[in-house]
TILUM-861488 format. One line per 5 residues: number of its first residue (from 0); their letters; for each residue y, x, z of C-alpha. Coordinates in Angstrom, 3 decimals. Layout:
BEGIN
NUM) a) Y/X/Z ~ ...
// end
This chain:
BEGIN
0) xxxxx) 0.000/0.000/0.000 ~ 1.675/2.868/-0.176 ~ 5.836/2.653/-1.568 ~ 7.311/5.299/-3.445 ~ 9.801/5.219/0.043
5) xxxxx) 7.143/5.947/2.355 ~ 6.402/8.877/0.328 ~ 9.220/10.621/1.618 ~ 9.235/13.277/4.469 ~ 7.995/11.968/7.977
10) xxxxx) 10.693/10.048/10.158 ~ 12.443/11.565/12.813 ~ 9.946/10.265/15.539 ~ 11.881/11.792/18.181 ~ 15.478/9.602/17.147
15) xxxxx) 13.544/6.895/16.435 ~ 11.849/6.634/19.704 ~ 15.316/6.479/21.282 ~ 16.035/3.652/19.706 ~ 13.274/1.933/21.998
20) xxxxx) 15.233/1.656/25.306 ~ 11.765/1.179/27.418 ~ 10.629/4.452/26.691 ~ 13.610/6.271/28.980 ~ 12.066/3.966/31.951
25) xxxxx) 7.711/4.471/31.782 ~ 5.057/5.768/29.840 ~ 4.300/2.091/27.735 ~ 0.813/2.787/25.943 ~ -0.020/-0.964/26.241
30) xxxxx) 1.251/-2.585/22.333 ~ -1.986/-3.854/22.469 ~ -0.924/-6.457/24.900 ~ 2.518/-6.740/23.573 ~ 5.366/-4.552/22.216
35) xxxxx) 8.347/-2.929/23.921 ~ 11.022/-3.951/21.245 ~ 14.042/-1.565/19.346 ~ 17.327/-2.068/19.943 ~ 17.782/-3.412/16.166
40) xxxxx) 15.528/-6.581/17.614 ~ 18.431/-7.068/20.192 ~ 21.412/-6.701/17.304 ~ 19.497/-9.461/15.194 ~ 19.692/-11.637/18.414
45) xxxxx) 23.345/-10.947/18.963 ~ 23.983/-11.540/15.774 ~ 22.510/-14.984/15.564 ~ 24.490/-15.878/18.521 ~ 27.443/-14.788/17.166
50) xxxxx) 26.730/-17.295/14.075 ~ 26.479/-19.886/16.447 ~ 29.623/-19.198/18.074 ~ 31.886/-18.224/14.600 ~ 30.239/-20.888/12.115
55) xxxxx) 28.298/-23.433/14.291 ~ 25.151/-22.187/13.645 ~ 25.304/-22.804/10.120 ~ 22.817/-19.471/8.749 ~ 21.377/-19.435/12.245
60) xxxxx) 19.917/-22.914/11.646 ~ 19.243/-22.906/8.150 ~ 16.101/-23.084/6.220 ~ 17.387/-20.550/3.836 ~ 17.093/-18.302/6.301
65) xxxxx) 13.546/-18.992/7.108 ~ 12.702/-18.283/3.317 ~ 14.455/-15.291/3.642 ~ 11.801/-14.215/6.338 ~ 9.311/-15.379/4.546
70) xxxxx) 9.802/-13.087/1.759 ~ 10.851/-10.265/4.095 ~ 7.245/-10.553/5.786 ~ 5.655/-10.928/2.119 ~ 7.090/-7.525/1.068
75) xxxxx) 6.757/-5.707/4.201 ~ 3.188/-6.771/4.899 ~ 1.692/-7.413/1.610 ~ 1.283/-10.924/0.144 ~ 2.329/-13.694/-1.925
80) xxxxx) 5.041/-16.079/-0.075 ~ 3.708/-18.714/-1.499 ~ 0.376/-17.628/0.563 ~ 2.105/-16.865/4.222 ~ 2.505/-19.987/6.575
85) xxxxx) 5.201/-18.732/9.119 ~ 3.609/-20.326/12.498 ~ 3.904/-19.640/15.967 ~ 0.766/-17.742/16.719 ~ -2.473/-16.273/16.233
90) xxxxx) -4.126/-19.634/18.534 ~ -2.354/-21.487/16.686 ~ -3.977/-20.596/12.987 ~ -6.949/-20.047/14.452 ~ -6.783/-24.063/15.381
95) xxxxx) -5.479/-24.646/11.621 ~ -8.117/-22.969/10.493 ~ -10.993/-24.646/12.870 ~ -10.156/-28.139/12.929 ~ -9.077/-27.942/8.803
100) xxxxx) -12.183/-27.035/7.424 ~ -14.313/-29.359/5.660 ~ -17.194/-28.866/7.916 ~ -20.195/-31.272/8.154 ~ -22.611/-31.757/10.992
105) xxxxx) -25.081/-28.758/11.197 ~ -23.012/-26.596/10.002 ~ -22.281/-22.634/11.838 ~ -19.511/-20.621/12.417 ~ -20.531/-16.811/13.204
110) xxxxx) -18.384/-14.358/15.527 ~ -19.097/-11.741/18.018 ~ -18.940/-11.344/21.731 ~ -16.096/-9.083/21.234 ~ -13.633/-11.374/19.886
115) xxxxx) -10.580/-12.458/21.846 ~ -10.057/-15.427/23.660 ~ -7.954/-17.240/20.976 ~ -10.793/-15.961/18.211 ~ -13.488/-17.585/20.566
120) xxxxx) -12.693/-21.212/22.110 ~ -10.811/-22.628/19.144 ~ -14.813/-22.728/17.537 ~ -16.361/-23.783/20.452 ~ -14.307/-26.583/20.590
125) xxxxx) -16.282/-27.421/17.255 ~ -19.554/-28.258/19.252 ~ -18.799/-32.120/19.569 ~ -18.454/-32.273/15.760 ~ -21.595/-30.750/15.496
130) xxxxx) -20.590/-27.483/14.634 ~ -23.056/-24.859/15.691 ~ -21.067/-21.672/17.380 ~ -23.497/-18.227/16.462 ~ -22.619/-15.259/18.420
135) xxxxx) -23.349/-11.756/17.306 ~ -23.965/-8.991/19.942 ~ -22.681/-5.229/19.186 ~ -24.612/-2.558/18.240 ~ -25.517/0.129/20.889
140) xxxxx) -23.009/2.350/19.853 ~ -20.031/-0.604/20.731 ~ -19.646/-1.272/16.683 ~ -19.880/-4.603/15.029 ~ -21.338/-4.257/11.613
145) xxxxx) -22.611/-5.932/9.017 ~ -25.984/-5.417/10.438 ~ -25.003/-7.136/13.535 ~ -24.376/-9.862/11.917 ~ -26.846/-10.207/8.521
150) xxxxx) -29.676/-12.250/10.665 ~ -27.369/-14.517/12.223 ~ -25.885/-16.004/8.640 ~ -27.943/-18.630/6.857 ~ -27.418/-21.613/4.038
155) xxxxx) -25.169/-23.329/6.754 ~ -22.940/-20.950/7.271 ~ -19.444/-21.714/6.455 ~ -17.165/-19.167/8.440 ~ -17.159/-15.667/9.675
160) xxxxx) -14.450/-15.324/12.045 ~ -13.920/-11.540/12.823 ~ -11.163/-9.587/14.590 ~ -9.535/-6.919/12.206 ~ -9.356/-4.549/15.518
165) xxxxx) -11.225/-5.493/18.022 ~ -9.027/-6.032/21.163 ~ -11.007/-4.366/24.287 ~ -12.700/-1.242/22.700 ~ -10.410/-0.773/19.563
170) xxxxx) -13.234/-0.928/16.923 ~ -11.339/-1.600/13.483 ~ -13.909/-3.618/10.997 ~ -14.840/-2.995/7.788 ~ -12.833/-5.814/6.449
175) xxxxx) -13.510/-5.086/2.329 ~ -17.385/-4.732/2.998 ~ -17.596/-7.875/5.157 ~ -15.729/-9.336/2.377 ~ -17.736/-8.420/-0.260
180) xxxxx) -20.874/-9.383/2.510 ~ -19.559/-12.973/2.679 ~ -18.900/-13.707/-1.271 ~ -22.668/-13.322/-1.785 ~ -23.125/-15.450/0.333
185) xxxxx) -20.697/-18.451/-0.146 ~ -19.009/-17.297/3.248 ~ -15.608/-17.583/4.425 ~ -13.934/-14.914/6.148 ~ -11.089/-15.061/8.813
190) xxxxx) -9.499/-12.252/10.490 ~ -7.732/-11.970/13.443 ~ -5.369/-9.178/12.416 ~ -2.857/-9.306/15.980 ~ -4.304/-5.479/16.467
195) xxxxx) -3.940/-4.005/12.955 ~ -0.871/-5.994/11.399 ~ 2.523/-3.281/11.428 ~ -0.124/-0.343/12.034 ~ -2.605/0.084/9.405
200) xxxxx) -1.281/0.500/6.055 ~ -2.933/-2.020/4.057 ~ -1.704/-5.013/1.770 ~ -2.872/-8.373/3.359 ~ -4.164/-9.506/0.004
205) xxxxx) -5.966/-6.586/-0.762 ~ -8.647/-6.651/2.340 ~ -10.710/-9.486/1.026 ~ -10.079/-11.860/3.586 ~ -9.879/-15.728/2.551
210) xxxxx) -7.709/-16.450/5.973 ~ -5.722/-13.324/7.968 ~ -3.684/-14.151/11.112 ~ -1.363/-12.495/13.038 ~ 1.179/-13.239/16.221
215) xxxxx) 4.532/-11.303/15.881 ~ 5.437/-10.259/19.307 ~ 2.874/-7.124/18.738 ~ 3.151/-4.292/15.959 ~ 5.129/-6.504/14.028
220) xxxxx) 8.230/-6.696/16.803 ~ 8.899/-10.074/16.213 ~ 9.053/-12.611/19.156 ~ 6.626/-14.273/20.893 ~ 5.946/-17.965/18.715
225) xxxxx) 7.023/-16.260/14.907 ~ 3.697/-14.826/13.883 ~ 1.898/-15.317/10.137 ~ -1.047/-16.874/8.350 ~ -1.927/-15.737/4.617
230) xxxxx) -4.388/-17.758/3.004 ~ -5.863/-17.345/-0.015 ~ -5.026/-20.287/-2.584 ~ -8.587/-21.356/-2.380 ~ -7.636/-21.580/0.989
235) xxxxx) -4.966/-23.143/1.063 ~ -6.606/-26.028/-1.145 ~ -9.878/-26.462/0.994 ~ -7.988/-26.796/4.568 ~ -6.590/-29.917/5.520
240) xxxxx) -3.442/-29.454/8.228 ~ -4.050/-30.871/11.287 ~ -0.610/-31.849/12.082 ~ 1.656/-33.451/9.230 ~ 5.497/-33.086/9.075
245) xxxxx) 8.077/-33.252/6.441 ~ 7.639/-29.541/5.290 ~ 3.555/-30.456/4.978 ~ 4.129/-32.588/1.366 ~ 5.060/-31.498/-1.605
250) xxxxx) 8.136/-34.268/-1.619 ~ 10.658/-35.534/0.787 ~ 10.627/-39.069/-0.061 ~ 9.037/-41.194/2.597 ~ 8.788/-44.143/0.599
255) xxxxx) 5.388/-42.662/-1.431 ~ 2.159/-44.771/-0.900 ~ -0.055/-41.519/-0.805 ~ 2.068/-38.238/-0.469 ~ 0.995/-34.971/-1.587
260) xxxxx) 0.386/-32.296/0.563 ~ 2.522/-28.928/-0.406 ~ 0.290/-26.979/-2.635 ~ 1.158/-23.957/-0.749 ~ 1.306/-22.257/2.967
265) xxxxx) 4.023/-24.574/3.703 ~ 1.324/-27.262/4.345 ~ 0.831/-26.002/7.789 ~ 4.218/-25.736/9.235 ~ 5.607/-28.417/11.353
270) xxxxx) 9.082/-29.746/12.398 ~ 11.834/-27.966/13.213 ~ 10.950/-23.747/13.358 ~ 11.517/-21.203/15.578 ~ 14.515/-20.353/14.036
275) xxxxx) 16.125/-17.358/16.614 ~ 12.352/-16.277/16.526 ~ 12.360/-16.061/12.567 ~ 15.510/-14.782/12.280 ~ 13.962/-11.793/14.123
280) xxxxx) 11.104/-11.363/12.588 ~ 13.450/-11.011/9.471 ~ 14.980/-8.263/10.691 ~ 11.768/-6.880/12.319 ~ 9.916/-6.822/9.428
285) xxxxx) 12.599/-4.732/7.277 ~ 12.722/-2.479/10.196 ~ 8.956/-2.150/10.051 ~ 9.295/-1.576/6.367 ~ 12.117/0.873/6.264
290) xxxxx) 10.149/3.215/8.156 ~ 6.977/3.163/6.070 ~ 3.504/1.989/6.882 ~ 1.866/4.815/5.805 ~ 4.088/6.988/8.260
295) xxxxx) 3.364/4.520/11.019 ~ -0.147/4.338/10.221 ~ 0.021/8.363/10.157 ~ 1.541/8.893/13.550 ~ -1.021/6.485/14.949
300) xxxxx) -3.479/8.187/13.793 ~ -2.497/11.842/15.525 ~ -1.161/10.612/18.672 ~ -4.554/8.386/19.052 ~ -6.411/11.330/18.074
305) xxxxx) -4.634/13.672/20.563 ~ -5.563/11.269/23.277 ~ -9.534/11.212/22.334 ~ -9.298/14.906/22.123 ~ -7.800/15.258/25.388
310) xxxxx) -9.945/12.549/27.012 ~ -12.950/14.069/25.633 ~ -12.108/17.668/26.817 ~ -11.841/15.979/30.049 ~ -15.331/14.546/30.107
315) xxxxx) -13.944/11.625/29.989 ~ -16.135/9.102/27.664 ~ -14.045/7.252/24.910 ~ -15.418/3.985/23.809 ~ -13.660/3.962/20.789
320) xxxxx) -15.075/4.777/17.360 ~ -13.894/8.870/16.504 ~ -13.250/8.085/12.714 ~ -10.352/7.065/12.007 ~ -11.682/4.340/9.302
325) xxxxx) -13.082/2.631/12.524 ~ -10.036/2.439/14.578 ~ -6.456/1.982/14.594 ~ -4.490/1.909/18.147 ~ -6.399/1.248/20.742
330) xxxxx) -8.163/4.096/22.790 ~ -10.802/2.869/24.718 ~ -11.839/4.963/28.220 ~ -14.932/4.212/30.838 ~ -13.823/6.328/33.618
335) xxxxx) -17.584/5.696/35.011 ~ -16.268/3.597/37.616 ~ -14.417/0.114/37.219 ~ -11.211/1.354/36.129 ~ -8.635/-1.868/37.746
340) xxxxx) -7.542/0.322/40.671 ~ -6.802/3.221/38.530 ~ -4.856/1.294/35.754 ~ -2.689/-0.097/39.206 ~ -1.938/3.245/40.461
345) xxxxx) -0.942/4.526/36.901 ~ 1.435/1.333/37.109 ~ 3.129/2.352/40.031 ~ 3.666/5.875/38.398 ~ 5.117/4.292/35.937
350) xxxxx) 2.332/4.415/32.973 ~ 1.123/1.150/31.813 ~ -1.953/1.000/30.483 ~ -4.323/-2.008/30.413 ~ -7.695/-2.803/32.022
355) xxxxx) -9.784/-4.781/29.888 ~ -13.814/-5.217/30.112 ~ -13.643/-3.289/33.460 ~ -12.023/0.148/31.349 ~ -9.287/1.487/31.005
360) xxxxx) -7.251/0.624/27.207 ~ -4.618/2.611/26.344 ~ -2.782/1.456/22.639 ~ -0.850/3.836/21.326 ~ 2.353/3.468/18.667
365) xxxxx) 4.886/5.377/16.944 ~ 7.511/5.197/19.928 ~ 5.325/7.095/21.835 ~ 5.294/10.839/21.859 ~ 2.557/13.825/22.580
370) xxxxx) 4.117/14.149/25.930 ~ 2.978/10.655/26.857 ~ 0.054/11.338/25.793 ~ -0.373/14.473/28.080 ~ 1.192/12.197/31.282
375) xxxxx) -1.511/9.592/31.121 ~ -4.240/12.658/30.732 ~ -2.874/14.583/33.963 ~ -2.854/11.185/35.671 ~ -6.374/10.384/35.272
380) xxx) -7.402/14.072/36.179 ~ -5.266/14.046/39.378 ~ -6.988/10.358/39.946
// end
């Protein structure tokens, strides 16, 4: 996904990491729970304020704008516009998704036991229409693979629902081979891509997924409620929105005996939108952009690997794949004991880190820096 832009000397890491306020005050390796946000995220909010106050509100509320983020997201992130539905959150297209489809009694829905909450009870809600919920257990080595979940996937299989990173021990999927895994197979697949979306350079039409969604108030430094669906226009056509509004039909006029749903992503937004939340995900999304996602992806990629390096040189045992085509962010650490009081006292020396599974996570991005990197490693040895 590479731009002829982000082939252009590295950033200045160190100035742009100043620009993140958070990072004067602790040690944040935690984006996997949510981001610390730029200052540019706080001059988009000013400035939407300040369109309330001069002109009433009149760009700050309009839907003009919202296009405008729509095709901000589209050429940051990699899609059609026609194919992103701007919702509020990853639960929330999960649900789109889930109660959409066209399923019939007997049908299954695979996923894993590693898949978030929000990637988990929206299909087990299915059970009382008779969907069947299959769950796929990971391999001994912590991996989820096709392999894992071949015997599990029959006739009645309609969905594979799979998170793009997985969000306790950082495992990134193989999203083009389970795509090509599904197609013989008649298969849908849906991605949660929370973990992976602003990190791994990648066009969201180009991984082979028929649904990919995202919340915004991660690697994407929106706010919380402005996050994304892309849907293929297969999709698109096959899922019926389980909410209607005015922005669900193709036309405005509520006179029509039988109205038309909107042939594209617009079918599955509702009422009025999150329109401060948009307008920063706007801005958010050209900042993500103007930086490069290969660069991002790059510096990921070395300050994650200094951290398994160090950990490992430690003896401490990282859960997390080593190559780099198997991970993205997340560092996963079993410290051979449950690691909650450990991930405290980091807290109150002012690391955050999260404890997830009974480990210790530790999610890495490109406002941190080598030395916090070498902080959380003299912590855990003085531990």
């Amino acid at each position: 996904m590479t731009t002829p832009a982000e082939t252009a000397a590295a950033p200045d890491w160190s100035a742009i990491r100043r620009e993140f306020p958070t990072t004067e005050n602790c040690v944040y390796l935690n984006i996997a729970n949510k981001a610390i946000l730029p200052r540019a995220v706080e001059a988009s909010m000013l400035d939407w304020m300040a369109d309330i106050y001069d002109h009433a509100g009149e760009d700050a509320f309009s839907m003009r704008g919202i296009e405008a983020t729509r095709d901000a997201v589209a050429e940051t992130f990699g899609a059609p516009r026609d194919c992103l539905a701007l919702i509020k959150n990853t639960s929330e297209g999960i649900n789109i998704v889930a109660q959409g489809f066209p399923w019939v009694a007997g049908d299954n829905v695979v996923i894993s036991e590693f898949e978030h909450e929000n990637n988990t009870f929206p299909w087990r809600h299915l059970g009382r229409r008779g969907v069947e919920v299959r769950l796929a257990q990971p391999g001994p080595d912590g991996r989820i693979t096709i392999d894992q979940y071949r015997d599990l996937i029959d006739e009645r299989t309609r969905i594979l629902a799979v998170g793009w990173v997985v969000y306790g021990n950082g495992y990134r999927a193989d999203l083009p081979g389970l795509s090509g895994f599904c197609r013989e197979r008649g298969v849908k697949l849906v991605v949660d891509g929370i973990q992976a979306v602003g990190i791994i350079d990648a066009r969201l039409d180009g991984l082979g997924a028929d649904v990919l969604i995202a919340g915004g108030h991660k690697a994407q430094f929106s706010l919380a409620g402005a996050g994304i669906m892309y849907a293929t226009p297969e999709m698109i056509e096959m899922l019926t929105p389980p909410y209607a509004a005015k922005f669900s039909f193709a036309s405005l006029d509520r006179t029509l005996p039988d109205p038309e749903l909107a042939a594209d992503a617009h079918r599955f937004e509702y009422g009025n939108p999150n329109f401060l939340g948009r307008w920063v995900q706007k801005r958010s999304a050209e900042y993500v952009r103007k930086i490069g996602l290969a660069h991002i992806e790059a510096r990921v990629r070395e300050l994650t690997t200094r951290l398994i390096d160090a950990a490992e040189a430690c003896q401490i045992r990282v859960r997390t794949p080593a190559p780099w085509a198997e991970r993205a962010g997340i560092v996963s650490l079993d410290l051979g004991t449950d690691a909650g009081d450990t991930v405290a006292r980091l807290k109150d020396q002012g690391i955050i880190v999260s404890y997830k599974d009974g480990h210790l996570r530790a999610s890495v991005h490109f406002y941190n820096d080598e030395d916090d990197i070498d902080r959380l490693i003299a912590a855990l040895q003085g531990a």
